[in-house]
C-alpha positions in Angstrom: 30.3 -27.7 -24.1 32.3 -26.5 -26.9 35.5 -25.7 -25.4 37.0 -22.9 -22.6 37.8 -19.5 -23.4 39.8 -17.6 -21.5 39.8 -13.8 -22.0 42.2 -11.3 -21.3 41.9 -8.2 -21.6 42.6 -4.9 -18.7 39.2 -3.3 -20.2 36.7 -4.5 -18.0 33.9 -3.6 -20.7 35.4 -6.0 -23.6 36.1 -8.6 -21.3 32.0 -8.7 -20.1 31.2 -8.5 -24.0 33.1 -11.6 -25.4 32.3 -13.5 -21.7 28.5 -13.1 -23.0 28.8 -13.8 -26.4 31.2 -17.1 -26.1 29.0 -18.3 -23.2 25.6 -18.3 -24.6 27.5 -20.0 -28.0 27.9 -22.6 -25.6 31.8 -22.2 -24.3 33.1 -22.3 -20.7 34.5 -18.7 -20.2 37.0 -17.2 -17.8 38.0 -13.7 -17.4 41.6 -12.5 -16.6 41.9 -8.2 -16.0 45.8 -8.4 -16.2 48.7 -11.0 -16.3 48.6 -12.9 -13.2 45.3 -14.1 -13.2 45.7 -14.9 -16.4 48.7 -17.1 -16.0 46.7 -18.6 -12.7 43.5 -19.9 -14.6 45.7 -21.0 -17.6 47.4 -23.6 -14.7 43.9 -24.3 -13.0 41.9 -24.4 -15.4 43.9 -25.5 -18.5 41.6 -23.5 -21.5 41.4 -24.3 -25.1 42.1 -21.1 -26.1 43.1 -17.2 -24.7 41.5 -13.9 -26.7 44.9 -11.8 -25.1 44.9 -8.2 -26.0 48.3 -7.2 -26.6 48.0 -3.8 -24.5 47.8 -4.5 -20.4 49.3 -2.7 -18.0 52.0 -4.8 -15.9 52.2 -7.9 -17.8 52.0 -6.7 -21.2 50.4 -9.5 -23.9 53.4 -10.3 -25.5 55.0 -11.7 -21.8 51.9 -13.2 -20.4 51.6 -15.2 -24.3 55.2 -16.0 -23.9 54.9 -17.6 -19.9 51.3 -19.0 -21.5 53.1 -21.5 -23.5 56.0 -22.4 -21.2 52.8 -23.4 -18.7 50.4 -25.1 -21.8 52.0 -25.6 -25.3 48.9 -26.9 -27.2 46.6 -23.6 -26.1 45.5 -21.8 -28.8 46.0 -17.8 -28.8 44.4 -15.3 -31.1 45.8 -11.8 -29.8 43.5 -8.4 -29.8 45.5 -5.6 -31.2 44.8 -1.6 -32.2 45.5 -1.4 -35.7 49.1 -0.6 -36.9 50.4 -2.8 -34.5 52.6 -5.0 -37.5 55.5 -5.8 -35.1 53.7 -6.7 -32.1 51.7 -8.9 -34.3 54.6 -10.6 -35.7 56.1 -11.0 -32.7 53.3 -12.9 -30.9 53.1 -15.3 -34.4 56.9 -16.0 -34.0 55.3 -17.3 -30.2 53.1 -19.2 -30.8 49.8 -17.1 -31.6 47.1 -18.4 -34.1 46.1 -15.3 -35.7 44.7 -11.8 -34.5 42.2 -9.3 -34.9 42.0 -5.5 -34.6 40.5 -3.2 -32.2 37.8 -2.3 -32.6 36.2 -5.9 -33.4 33.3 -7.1 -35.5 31.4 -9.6 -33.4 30.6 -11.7 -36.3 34.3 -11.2 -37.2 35.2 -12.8 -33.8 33.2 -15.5 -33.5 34.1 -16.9 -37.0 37.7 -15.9 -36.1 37.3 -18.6 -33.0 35.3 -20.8 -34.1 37.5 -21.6 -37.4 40.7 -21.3 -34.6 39.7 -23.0 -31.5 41.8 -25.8 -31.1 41.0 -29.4 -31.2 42.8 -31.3 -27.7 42.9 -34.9 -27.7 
């Protein structure tokens, strides 16, 4: 295995997409539709690293990354943003994010993206 992905994301579409493509690469995936479930696998099942799209209803990205790395320090994030979205962006670096991509993604784009990011836990 090469590591578990957690992805977060309220559209139910893009969260099946990336589930597929990071699974048959070879990585444990979990799926999270809004904050709370999120926060819960992050405890239970303690992922490498969270594709969080900035944009949920409840819990928006920006909170959940914050209570992300009060529960798990060392997870990586890469955040999922629409374009123009400078201050959110700079806002979830200042957190603790790794780096971020726009919506709508490249799937080569994202893979490369997480493969060069996924962190290394010892």
């Amino acid at each position: 295995m090469k590591g578990k992905i957690l992805i977060v994301d309220d559209q139910y579409g893009i969260r099946i997409l990336l589930n597929e493509i990071f699974k048959k690469e070879g990585y444990k995936t979990f799926q999270a539709a809004n904050g709370v479930q999120a926060l819960s696998i992050v405890k239970n099942e303690q992922p490498d690293l969270l594709i969080l799209d900035m944009k949920i209803p409840g819990m928006d990205g920006l909170e959940i990354l914050r209570r992300v790395k009060k529960i798990d320090q060392e997870v990586g994030v890469i955040i999922m943003t629409a374009y123009g979205e400078l201050d959110m962006i700079h806002e979830a670096m200042e957190l603790g994010a790794i780096t971020h991509f726009a919506k709508p993604f490249d799937i080569d784009e994202i893979r490369e993206v997480v493969k060069n990011n996924l962190p290394i836990r010892s």
